[in-house]
C-alpha positions as CSV (number, residue, x, y, z in Angstrom):
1,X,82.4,111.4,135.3
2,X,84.6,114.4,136.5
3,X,85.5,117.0,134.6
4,X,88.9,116.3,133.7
5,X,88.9,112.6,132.7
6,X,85.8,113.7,131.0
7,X,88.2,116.2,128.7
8,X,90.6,113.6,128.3
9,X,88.4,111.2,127.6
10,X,87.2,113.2,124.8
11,X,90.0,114.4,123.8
12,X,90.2,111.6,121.3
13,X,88.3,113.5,118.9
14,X,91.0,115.4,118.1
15,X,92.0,113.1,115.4
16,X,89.0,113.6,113.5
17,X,90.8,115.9,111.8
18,X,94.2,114.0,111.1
19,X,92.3,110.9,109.8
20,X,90.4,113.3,107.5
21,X,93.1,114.8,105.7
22,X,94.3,111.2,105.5
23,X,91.3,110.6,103.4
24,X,92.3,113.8,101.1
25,X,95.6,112.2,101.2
26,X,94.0,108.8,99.9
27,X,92.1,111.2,97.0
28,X,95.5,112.5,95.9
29,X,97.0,109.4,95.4
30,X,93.8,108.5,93.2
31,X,94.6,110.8,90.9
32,X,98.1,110.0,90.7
33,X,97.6,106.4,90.5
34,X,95.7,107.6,87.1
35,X,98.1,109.6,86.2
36,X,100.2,107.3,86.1
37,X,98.0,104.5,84.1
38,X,97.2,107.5,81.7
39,X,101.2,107.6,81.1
40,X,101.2,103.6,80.6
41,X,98.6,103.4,78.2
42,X,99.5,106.2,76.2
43,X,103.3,105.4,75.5
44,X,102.8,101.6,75.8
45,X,104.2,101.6,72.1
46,X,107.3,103.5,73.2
47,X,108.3,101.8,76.3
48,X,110.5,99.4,76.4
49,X,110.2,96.4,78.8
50,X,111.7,97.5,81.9
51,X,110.1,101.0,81.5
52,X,106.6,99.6,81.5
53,X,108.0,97.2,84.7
54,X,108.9,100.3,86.6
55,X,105.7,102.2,86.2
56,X,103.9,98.6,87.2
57,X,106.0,98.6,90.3
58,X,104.9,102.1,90.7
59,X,101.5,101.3,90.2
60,X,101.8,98.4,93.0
61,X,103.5,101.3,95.2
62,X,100.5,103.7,95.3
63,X,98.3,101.0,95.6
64,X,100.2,99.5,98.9
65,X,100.2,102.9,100.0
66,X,96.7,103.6,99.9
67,X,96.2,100.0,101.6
68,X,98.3,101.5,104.2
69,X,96.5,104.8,104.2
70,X,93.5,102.7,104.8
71,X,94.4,100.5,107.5
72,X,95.6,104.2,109.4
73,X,92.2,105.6,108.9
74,X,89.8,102.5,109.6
75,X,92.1,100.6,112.7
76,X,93.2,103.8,114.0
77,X,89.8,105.4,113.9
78,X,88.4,101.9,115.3
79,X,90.8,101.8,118.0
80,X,91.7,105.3,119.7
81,X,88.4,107.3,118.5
82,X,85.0,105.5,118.2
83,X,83.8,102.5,117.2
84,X,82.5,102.5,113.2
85,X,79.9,100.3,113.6
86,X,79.8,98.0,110.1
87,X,79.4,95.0,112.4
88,X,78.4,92.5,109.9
89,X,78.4,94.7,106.9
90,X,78.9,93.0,103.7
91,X,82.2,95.2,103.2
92,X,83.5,94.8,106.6
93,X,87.5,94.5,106.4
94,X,88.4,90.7,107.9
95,X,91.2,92.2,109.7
96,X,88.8,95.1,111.6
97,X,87.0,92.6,113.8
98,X,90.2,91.3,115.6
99,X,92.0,95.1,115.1
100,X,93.8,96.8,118.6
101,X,97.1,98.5,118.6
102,X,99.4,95.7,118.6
103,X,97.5,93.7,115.4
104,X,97.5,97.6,113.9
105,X,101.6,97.7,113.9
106,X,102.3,94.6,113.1
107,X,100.0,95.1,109.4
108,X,101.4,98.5,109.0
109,X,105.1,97.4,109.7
110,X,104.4,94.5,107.1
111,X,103.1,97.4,105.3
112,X,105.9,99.4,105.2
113,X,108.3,96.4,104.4
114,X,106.3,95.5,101.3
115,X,106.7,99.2,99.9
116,X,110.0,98.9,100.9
117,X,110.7,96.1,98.7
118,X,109.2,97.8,95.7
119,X,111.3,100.8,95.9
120,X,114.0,98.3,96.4
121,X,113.3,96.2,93.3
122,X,112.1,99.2,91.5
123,X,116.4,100.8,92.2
124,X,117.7,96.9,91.8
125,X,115.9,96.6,88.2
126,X,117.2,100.1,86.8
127,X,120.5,100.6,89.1
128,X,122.4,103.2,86.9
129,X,119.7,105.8,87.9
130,X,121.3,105.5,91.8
131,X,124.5,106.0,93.5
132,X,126.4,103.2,95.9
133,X,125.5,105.3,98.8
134,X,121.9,105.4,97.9
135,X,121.6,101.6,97.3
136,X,123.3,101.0,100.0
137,X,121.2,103.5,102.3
138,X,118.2,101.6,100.7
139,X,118.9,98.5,101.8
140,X,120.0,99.4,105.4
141,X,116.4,100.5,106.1
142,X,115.0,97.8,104.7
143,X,116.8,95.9,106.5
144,X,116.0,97.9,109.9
145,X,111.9,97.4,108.8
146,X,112.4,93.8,108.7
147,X,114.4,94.1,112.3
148,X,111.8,96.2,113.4
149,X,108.6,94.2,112.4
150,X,110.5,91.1,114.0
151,X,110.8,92.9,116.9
152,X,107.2,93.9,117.5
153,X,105.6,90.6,116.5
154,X,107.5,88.9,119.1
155,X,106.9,92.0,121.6
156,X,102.9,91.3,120.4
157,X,102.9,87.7,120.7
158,X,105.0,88.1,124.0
159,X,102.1,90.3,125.4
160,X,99.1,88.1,124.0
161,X,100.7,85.0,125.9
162,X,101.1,86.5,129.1
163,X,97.9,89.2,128.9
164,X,95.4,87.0,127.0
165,X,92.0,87.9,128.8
166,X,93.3,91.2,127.3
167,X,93.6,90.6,123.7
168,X,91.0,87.6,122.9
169,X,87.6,87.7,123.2
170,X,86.4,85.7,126.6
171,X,83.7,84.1,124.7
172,X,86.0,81.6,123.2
173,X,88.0,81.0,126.4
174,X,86.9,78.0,128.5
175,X,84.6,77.9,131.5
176,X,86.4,78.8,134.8
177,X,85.5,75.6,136.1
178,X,86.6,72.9,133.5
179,X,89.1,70.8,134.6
180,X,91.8,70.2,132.4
C-alpha cells in the first residue's frame, strides 16, 4: 500500500480518542443516574405523585442516554475503526452482528425520538414550569426527529433494495445458478 492511502487508511484511529471520552461521558451519567435515585429514595416521603413521576422519567432519560451513548461507542467503533472481535461472546449486543452505518442511524434516530418523548411527557405532565414558546418549540423538534427518522429508514431501505450484495451477507443469498 502507498503511502498516502496508507495515512488515510489509518487515519481512522483518530477516533480512539472521541469514543474514549464518550466512555467518561457514560461514567458521568453513572453518577448522576445515582444521584438522582439517592434524591428519590431519600425524599420518597415528601414527594408527591407527580414529583416522584418526573424524577422516574428522568431516570428513563439517563438511562436512554447511556443506551445511546453505547450504541455510538460499540457501532461506531465497529464500523469506522476496527472490528471488536466478541464474535460469539455471551454478551455480544444482537444488534452488533448486522450493525453498518445505515442500521447505526436508524437506532440512534429512534434513539433520539424516544428521549425526545420523555422530555416531552416530562414538560406535558408538569406544564406550568414552561412557557407557550417552549412547548411549542418542543414539539416542533420532535416532530422534525420523527420526519427525520422517516426519512432515513426509507433512504436505508431504498439503498438495501437496490444495493443488496452490499448490505446482506452473501451466504444467505441463493446460488447464482438456481433458477427461479
Amino acid at each position: 500500500m502507498k503511502l498516502l492511502p496508507k495515512v488515510i487508511f489509518m487515519s481512522r484511529w483518530l477516533q480512539v480518542p472521541l469514543y474514549l471520552g464518550l466512555i467518561v461521558a457514560q461514567a458521568v451519567y453513572v453518577v448522576l443516574f445515582l444521584k438522582e435515585v439517592w434524591h428519590l429514595v431519600t425524599h420518597a416521603m415528601t414527594l408527591d405523585e407527580t414529583n416522584i413521576m418526573l424524577v422516574v422519567l428522568g431516570l428513563i432519560d439517563v438511562v436512554m442516554i447511556s443506551n445511546l451513548l453505547i450504541m455510538v461507542i460499540v457501532g461506531g467503533y465497529e464500523t469506522f475503526v476496527s472490528k471488536l472481535g466478541v464474535e460469539g461472546h455471551p454478551d455480544e449486543p444482537e444488534w452488533l452482528d448486522h450493525v453498518n452505518a445505515g442500521v447505526l442511524k436508524v437506532k440512534l434516530s429512534m434513539a433520539l425520538i424516544s428521549i425526545s418523548s420523555i422530555h416531552l411527557l416530562k414538560t406535558f405532565i408538569n406544564p406550568d414550569q414552561h412557557t407557550f414558546h417552549t412547548v411549542l418549540w418542543q414539539v416542533i423538534i420532535h416532530v422534525a426527529f420523527l420526519v427525520s427518522a422517516l426519512i432515513m429508514a426509507y433512504v436505508d431501505r431504498l439503498t438495501t433494495h437496490t444495493h443488496p450484495r452490499h448490505f446482506h451477507d452473501e451466504s444467505f443469498a441463493p446460488p447464482k445458478n438456481a433458477v427461479e
